[in-house]
LODO-709225 format. One record per residue (C-alpha): residue in three letters; z, x, y. Coordinates in nm, 3 decimals, m for minus. Layout:
! LODO-709225
<atom code="ALA" Z="Z" X="X" Y="Y"/>
...
END
This chain:
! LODO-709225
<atom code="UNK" Z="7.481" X="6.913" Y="2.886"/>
<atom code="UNK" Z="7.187" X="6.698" Y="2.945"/>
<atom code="UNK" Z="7.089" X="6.841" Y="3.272"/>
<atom code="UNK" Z="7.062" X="7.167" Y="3.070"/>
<atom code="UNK" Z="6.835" X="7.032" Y="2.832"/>
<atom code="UNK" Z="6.672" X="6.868" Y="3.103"/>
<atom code="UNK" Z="6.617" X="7.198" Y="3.292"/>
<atom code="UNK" Z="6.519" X="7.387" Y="2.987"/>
<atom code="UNK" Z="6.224" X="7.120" Y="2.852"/>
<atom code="UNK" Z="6.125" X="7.140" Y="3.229"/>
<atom code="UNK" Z="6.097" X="7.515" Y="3.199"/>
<atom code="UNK" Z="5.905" X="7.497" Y="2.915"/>
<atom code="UNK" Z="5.710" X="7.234" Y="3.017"/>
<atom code="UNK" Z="5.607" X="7.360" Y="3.360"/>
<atom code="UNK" Z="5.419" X="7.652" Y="3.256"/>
<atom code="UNK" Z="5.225" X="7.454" Y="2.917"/>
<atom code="UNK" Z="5.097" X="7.187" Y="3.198"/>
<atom code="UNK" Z="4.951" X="7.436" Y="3.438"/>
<atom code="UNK" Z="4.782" X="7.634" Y="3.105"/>
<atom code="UNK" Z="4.703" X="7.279" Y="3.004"/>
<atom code="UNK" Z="4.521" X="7.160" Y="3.360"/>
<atom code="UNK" Z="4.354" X="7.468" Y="3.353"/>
<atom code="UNK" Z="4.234" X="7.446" Y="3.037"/>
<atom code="UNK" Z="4.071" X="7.120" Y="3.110"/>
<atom code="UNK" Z="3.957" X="7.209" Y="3.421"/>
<atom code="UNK" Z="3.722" X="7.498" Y="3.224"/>
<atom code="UNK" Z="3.659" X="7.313" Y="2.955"/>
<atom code="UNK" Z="3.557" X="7.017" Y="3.203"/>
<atom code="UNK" Z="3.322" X="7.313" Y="3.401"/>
<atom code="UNK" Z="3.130" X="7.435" Y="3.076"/>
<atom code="UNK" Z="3.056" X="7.077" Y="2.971"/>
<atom code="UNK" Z="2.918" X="7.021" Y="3.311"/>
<atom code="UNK" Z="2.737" X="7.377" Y="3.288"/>
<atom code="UNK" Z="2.634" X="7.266" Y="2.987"/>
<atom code="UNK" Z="2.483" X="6.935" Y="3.084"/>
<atom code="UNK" Z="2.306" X="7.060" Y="3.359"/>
<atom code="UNK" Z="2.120" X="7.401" Y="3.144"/>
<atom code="UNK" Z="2.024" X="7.079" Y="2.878"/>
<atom code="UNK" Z="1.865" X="6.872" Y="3.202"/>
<atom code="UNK" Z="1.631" X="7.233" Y="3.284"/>
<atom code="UNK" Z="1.544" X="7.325" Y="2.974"/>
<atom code="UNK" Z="1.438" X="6.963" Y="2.941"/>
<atom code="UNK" Z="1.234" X="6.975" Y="3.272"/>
<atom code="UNK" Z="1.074" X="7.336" Y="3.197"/>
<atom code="UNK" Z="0.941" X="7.205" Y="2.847"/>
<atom code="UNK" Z="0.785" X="6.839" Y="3.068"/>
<atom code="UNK" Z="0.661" X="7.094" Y="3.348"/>
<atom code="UNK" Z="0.503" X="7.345" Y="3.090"/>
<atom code="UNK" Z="0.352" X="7.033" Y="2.922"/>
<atom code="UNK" Z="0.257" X="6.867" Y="3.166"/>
<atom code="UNK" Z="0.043" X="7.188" Y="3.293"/>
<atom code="UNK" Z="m0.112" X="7.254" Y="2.994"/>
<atom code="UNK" Z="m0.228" X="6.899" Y="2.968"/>
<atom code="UNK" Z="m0.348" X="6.850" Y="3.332"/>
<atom code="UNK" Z="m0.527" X="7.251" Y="3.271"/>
<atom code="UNK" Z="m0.739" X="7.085" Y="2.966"/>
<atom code="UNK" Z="m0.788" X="6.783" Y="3.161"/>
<atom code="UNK" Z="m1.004" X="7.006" Y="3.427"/>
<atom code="UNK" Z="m1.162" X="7.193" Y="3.139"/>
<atom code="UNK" Z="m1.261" X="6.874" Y="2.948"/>
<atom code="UNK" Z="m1.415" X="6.670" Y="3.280"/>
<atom code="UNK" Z="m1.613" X="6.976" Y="3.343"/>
<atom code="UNK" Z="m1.776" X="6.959" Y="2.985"/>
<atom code="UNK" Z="m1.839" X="6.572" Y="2.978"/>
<atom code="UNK" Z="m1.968" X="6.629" Y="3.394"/>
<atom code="UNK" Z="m2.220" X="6.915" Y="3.234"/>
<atom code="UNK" Z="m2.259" X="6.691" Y="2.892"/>
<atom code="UNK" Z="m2.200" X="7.005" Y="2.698"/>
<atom code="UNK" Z="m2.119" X="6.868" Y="2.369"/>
<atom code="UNK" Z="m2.161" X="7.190" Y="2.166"/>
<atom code="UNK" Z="m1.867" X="7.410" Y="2.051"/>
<atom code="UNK" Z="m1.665" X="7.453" Y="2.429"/>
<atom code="UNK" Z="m1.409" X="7.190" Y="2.364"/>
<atom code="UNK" Z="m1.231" X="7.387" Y="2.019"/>
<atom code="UNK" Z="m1.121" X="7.624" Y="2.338"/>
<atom code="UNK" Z="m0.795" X="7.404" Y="2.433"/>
<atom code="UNK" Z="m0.479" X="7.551" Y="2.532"/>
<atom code="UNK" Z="m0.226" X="7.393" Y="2.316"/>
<atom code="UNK" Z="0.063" X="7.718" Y="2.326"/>
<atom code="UNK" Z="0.301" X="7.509" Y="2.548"/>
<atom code="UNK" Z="0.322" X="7.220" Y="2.312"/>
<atom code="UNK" Z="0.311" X="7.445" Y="2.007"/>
<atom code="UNK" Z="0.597" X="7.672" Y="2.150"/>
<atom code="UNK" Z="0.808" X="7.330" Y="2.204"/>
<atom code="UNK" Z="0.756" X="7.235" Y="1.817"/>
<atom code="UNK" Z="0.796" X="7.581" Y="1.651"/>
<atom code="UNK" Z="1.139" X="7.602" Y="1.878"/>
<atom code="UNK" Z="1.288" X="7.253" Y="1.784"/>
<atom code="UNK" Z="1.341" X="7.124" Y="2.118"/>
<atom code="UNK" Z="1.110" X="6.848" Y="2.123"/>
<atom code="UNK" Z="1.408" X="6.706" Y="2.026"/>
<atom code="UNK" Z="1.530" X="6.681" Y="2.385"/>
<atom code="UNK" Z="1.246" X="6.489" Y="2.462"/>
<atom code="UNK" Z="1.278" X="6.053" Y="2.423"/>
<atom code="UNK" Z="1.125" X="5.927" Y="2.037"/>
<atom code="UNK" Z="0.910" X="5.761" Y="2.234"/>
<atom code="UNK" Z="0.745" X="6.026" Y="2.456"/>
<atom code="UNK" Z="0.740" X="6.242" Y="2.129"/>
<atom code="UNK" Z="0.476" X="6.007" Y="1.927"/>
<atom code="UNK" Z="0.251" X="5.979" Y="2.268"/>
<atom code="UNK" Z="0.246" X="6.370" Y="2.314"/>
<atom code="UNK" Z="0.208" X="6.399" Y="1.951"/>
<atom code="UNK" Z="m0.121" X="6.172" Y="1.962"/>
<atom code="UNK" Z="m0.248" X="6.327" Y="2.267"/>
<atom code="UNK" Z="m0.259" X="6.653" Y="2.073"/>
<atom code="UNK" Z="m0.392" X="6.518" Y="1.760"/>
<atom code="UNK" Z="m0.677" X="6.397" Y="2.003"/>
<atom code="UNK" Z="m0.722" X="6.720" Y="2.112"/>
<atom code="UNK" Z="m0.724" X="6.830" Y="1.715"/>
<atom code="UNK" Z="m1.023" X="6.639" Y="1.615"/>
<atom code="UNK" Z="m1.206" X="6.779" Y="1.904"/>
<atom code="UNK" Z="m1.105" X="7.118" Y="1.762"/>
<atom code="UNK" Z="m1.233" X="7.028" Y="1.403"/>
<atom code="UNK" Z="m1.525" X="6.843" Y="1.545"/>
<atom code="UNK" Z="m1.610" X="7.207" Y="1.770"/>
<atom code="UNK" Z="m1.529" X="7.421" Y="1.437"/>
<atom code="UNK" Z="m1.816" X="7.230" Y="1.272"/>
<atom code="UNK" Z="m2.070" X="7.233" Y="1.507"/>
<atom code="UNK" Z="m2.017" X="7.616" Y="1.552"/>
<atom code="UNK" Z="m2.089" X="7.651" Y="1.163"/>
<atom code="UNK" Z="m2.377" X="7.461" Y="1.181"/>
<atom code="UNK" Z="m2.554" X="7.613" Y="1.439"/>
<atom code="UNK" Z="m2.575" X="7.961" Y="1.207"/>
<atom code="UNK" Z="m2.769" X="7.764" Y="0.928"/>
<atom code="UNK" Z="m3.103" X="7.724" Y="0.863"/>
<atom code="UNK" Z="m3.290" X="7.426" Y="1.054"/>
<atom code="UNK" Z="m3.394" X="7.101" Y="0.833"/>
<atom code="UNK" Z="m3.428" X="6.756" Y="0.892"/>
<atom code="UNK" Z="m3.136" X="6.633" Y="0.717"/>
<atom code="UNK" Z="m2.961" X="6.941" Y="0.876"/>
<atom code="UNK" Z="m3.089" X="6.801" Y="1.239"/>
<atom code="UNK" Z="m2.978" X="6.463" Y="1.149"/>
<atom code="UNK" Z="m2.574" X="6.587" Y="1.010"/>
<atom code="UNK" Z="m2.612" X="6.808" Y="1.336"/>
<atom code="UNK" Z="m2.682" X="6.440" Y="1.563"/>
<atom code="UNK" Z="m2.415" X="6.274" Y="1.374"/>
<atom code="UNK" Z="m2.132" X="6.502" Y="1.438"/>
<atom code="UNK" Z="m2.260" X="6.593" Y="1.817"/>
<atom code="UNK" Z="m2.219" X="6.181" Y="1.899"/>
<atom code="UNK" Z="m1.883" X="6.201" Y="1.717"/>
<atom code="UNK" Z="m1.760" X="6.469" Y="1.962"/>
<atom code="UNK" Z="m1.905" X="6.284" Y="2.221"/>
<atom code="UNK" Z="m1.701" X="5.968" Y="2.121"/>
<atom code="UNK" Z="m1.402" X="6.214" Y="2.053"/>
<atom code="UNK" Z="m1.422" X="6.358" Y="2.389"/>
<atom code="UNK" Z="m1.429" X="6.045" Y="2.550"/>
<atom code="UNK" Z="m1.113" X="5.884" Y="2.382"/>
<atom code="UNK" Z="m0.932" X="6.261" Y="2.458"/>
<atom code="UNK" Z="m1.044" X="6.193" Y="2.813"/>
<atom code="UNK" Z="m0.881" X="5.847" Y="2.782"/>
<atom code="UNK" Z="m0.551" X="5.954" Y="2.593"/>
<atom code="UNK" Z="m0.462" X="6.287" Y="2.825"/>
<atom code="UNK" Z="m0.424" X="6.083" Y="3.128"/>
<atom code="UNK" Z="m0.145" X="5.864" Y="2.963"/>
<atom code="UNK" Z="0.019" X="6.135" Y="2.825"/>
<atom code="UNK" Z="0.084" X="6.281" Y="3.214"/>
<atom code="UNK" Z="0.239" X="5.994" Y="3.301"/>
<atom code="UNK" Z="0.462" X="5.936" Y="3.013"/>
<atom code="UNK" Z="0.594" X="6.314" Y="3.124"/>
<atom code="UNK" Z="0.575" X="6.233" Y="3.497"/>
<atom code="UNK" Z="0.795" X="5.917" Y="3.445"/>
<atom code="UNK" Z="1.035" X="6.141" Y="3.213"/>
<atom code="UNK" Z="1.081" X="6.402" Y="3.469"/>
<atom code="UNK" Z="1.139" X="6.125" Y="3.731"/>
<atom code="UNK" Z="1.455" X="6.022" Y="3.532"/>
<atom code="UNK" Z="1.515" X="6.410" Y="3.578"/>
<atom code="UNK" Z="1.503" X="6.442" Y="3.918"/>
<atom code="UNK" Z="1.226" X="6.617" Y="3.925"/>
<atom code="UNK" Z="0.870" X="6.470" Y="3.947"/>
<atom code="UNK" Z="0.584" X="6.609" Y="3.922"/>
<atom code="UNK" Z="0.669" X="6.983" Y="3.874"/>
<atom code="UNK" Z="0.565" X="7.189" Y="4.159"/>
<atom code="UNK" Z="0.250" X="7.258" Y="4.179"/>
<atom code="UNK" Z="0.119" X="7.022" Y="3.946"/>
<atom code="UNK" Z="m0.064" X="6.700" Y="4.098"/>
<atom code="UNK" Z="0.051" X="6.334" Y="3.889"/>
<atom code="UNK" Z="m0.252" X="6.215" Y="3.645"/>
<atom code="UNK" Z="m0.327" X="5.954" Y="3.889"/>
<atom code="UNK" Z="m0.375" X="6.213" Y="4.179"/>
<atom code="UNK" Z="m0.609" X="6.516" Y="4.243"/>
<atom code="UNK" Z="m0.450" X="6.815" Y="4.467"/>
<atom code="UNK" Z="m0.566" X="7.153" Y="4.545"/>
<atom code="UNK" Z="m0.233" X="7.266" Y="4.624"/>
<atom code="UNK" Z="m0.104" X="7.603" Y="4.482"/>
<atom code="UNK" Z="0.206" X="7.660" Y="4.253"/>
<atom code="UNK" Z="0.483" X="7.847" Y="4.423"/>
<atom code="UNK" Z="0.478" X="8.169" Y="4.210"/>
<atom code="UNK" Z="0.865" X="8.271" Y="4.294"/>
<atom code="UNK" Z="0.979" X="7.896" Y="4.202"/>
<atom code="UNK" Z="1.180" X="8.042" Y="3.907"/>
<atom code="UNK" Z="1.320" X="8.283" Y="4.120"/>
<atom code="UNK" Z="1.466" X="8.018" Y="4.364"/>
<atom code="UNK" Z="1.586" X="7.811" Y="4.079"/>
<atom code="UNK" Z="1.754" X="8.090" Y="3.956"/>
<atom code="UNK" Z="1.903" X="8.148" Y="4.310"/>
<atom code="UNK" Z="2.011" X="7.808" Y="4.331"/>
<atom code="UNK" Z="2.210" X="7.822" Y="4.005"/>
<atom code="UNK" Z="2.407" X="8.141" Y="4.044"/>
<atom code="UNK" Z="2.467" X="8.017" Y="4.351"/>
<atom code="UNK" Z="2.660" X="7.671" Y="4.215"/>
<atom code="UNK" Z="2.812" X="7.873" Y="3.979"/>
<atom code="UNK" Z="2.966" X="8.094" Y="4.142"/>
<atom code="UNK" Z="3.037" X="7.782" Y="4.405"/>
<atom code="UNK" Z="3.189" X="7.536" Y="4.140"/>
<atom code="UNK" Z="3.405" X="7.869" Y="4.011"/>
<atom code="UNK" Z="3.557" X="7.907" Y="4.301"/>
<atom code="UNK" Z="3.653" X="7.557" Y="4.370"/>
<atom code="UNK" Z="3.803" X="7.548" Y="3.995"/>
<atom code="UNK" Z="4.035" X="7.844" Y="4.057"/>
<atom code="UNK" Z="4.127" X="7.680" Y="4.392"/>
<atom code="UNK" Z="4.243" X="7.372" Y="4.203"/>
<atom code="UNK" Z="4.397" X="7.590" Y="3.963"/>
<atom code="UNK" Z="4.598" X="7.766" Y="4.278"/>
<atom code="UNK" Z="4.685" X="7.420" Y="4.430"/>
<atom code="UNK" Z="4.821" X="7.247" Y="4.056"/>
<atom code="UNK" Z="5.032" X="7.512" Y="4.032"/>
<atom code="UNK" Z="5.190" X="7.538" Y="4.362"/>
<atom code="UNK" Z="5.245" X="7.138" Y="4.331"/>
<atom code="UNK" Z="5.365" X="7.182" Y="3.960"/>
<atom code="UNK" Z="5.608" X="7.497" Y="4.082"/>
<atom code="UNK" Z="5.741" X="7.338" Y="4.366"/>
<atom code="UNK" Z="5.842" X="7.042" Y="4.194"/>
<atom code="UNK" Z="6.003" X="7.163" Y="3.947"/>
<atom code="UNK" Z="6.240" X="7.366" Y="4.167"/>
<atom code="UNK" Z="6.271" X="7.077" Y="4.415"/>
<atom code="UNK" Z="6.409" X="6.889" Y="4.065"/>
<atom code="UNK" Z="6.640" X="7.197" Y="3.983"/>
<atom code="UNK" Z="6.778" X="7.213" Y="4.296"/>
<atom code="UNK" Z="6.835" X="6.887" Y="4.415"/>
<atom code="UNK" Z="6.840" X="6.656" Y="4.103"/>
<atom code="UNK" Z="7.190" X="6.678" Y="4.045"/>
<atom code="UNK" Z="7.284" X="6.613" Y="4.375"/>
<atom code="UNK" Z="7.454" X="6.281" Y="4.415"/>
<atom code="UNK" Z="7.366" X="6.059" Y="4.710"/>
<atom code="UNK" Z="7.037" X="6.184" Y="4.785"/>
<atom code="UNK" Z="6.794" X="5.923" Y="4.629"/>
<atom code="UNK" Z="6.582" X="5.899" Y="4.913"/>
<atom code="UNK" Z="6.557" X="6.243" Y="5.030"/>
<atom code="UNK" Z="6.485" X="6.377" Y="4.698"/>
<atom code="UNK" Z="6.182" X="6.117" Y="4.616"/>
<atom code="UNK" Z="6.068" X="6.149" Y="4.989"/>
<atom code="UNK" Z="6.063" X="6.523" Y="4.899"/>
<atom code="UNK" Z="5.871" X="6.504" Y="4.591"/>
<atom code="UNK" Z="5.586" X="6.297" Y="4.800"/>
<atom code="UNK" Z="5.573" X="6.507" Y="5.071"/>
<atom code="UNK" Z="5.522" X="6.760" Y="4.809"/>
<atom code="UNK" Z="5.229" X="6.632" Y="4.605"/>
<atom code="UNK" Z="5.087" X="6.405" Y="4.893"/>
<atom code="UNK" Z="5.042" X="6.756" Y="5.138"/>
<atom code="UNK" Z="4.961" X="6.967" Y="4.939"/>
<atom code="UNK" Z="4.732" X="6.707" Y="4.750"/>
<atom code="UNK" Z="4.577" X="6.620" Y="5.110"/>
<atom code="UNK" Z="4.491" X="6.999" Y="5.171"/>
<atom code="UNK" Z="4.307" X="7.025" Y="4.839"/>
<atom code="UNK" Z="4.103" X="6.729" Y="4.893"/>
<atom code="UNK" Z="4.035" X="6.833" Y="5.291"/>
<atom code="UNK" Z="4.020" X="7.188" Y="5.195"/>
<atom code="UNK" Z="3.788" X="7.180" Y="4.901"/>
<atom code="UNK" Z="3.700" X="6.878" Y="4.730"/>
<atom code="UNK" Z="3.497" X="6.775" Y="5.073"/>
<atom code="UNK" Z="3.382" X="7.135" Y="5.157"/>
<atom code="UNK" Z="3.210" X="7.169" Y="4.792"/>
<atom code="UNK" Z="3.069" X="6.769" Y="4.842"/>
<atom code="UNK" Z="2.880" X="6.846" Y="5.160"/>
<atom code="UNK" Z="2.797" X="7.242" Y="5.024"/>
<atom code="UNK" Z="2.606" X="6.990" Y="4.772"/>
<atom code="UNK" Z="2.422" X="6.796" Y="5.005"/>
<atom code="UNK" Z="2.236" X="7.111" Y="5.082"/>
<atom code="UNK" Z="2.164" X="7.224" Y="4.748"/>
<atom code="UNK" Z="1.965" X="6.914" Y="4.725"/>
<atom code="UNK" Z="1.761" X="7.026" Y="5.048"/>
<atom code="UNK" Z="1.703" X="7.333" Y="4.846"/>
<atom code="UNK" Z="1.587" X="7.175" Y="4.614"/>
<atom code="UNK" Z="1.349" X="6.902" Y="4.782"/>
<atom code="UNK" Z="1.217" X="7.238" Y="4.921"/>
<atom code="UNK" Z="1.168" X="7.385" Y="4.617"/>
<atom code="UNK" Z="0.951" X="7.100" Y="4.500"/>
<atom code="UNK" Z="0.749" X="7.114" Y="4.857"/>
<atom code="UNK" Z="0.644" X="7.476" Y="4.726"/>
<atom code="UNK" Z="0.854" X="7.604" Y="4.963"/>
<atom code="UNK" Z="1.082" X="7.923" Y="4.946"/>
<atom code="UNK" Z="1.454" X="7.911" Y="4.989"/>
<atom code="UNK" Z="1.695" X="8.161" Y="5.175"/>
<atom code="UNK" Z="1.817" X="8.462" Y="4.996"/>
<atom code="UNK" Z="2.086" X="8.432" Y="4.714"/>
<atom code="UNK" Z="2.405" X="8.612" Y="4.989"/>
<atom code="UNK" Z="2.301" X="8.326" Y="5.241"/>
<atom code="UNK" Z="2.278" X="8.068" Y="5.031"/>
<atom code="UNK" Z="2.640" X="8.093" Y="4.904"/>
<atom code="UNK" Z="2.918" X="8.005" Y="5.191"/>
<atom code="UNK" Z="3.093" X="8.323" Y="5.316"/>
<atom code="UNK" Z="3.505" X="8.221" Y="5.399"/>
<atom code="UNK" Z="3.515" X="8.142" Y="5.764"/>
<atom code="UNK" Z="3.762" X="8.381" Y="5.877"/>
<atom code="UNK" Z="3.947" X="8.150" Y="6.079"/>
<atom code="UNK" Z="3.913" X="7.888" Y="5.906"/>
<atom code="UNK" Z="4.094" X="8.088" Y="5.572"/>
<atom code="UNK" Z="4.342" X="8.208" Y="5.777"/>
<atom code="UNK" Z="4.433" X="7.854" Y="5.894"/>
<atom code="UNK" Z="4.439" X="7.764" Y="5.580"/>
<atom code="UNK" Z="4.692" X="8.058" Y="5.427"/>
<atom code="UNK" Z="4.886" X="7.926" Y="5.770"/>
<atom code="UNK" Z="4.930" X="7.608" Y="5.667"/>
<atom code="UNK" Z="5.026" X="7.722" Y="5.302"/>
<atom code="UNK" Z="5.246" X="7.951" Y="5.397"/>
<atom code="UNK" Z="5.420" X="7.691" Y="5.645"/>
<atom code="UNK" Z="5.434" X="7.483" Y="5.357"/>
<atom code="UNK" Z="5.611" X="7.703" Y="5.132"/>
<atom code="UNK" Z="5.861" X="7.828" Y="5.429"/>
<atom code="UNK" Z="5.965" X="7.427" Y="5.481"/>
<atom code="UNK" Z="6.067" X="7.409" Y="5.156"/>
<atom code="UNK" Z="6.222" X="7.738" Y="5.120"/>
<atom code="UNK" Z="6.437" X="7.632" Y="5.434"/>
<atom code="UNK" Z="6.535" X="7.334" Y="5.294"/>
<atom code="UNK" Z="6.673" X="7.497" Y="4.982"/>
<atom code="UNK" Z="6.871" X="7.719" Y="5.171"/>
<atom code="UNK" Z="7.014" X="7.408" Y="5.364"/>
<atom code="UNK" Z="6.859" X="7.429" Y="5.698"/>
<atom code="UNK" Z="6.819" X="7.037" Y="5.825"/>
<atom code="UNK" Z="6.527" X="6.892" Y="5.634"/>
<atom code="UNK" Z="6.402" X="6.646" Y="5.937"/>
<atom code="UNK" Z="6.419" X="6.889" Y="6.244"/>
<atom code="UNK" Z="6.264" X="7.113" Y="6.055"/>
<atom code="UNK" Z="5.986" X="6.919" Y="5.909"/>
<atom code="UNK" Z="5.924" X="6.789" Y="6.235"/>
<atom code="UNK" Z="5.847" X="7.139" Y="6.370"/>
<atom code="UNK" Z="5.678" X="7.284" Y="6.082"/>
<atom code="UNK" Z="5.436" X="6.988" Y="6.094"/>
<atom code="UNK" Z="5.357" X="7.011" Y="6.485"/>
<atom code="UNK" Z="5.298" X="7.418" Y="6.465"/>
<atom code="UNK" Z="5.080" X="7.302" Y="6.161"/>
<atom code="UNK" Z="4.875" X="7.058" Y="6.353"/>
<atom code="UNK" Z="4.777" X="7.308" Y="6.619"/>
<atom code="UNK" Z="4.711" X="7.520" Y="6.436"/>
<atom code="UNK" Z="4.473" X="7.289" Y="6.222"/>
<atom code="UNK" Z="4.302" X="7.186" Y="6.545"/>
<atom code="UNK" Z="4.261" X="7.532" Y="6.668"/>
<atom code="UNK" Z="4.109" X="7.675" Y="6.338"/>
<atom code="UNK" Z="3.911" X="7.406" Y="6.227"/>
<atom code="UNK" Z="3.715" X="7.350" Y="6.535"/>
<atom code="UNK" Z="3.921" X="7.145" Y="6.741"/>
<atom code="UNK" Z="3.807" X="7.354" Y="7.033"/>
<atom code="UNK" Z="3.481" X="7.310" Y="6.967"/>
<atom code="UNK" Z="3.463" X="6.951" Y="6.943"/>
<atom code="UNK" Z="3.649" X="6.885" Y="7.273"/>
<atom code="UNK" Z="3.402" X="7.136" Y="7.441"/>
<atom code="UNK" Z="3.132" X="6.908" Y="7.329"/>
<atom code="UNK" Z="3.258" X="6.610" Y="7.386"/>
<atom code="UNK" Z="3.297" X="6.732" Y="7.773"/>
<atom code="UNK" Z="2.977" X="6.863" Y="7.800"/>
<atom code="UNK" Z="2.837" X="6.512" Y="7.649"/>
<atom code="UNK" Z="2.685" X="6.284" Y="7.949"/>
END
């Protein structure tokens, strides 16, 4: 009576843990999608910033090298910052970085007010006082100019040192504060970003469902490895030996499989993306994602399949030694013939 309860919780069981793994293994995926959309939406806002600060930089240098102190500096472009506040995600941004953006553009403010000023002024009729009001607020710009020239530089490098901790510094394109560069943004860098993400996406989905595949065969098996040879008295060893045959193969295929396959796959997305940064352009989106080596997969399905026939056989009652024995030297070779075994020995000849 208890190995039917047994057998029943473990039929009801079975199924809730495989919904269950796969359950976290999505929820696990968005978080990390998640995470990662946060981290670039945080480095376009530092890299849109950080343009339109280095763009007024330029503008401002080539006033104060001309000493044109009239109404040119009112003309700053501020939309990148001002997008970032009306849309509530200087919030991403550190508390810190915040207040020294905030006073960079509150710098750039006066010179605004300061420009507005002299532009009404110069409409109105000439007078001495007028001349006088007109000297005082032209030195003020001057000395307003000069402290904006002093702030905008610090504010670069408060966003270059936040988009180091990103990954990610300086945005393409876009020379440091400290540095002067004529080189030219890469115009399709969006594009390749966008190439590079659909490409992990759909990488990182396919290594989920193959986890999902591999839980459930190791979940399934067990539980009719249990069923079948729990009851049987006598058998200690050869039923624990099964179950770690069990999880420890198919376990070892997974991690040789896939987990290392996706590990070095993401070695080269961070070439991509070093090349990216280089202004570079990247390979097209179908060559960027790994086709299934033909050989390889059908290796693979082989060595499934092999799996699933050993323990098949041993349920019917074939001997579980001879024929594990077999099974596991048909599925070396054919391990070393699909996953360039060949290839490797050829080399190794051919090496001096």
């Amino acid at each position: 009576m208890a190995l039917d309860e047994l057998q029943v919780a473990l039929d009801f069981f079975a199924p809730l843990l495989g919904v269950l793994i796969a359950f976290l293994a999505t929820a696990w995926w968005d978080r990390e999608k998640k995470k990662e959309q946060e981290k670039e939406d945080r480095r376009r806002i530092l890299a849109a910033v950080h343009k339109e600060l280095q763009t007024n930089l330029a503008f401002l240098n080539e006033l104060d090298k001309d000493e044109t102190y009239l109404a040119g500096q009112m003309f700053l472009w501020r939309d990148a910052y001002q997008s970032v506040i009306n849309s509530g995600k200087i919030i991403m941004l550190d508390p810190k970085n915040q207040t020294q953006l905030a006073m960079v553009y509150l710098y750039m403010k006066q010179l605004e007010i300061y420009g507005g000023k002299v532009l009404a002024m110069l409409g109105t009729t000439s007078t001495p006082e007028s001349k006088e009001v007109f000297g005082v607020i032209t030195g003020e710009m001057k000395k307003s100019l000069q402290r904006t020239l002093d702030i905008i530089p610090k504010g670069l490098k408060v966003l270059e040192a936040e988009l180091e901790q990103l990954g990610a510094s300086p945005p393409p394109g876009v020379p440091p504060a400290s540095q002067s560069s004529n080189a030219s943004p890469n115009p399709n860098r969006d594009i390749d970003l966008l190439k590079v993400n659909l490409a992990a996406d759909y990488r990182l989905g396919m290594l989920v469902g193959m986890i999902g595949i591999y839980f459930a065969l190791i979940v399934g098996l067990l539980v009719a490895w249990y069923e079948t040879f729990a009851s049987v008295p006598n058998i200690l060893y050869f039923y624990y030996t099964g179950i770690v045959l069990i999880a420890g193969i198919l376990g070892a295929m997974l991690i040789t499989q896939e987990l290392i396959p996706y590990k070095n796959w993401l070695k080269q997305v961070d070439g991509w993306f070093k090349r990216i940064e280089k202004n570079e352009r990247i390979s097209d989106l179908i060559k960027l994602v790994p086709l299934p080596d033909r050989v390889r997969t059908s290796g693979h399905f082989v060595l499934i399949l092999m799996v699933l026939l050993d323990f098949y056989l041993t349920i019917l009652g074939y001997p579980p030694v001879e024929l594990f024995l077999s099974l596991s030297a048909v599925g070396i070779t054919v391990a070393f013939l699909t996953g360039g075994g060949v290839a490797l020995v050829r080399k190794r000849r051919a090496a001096p």
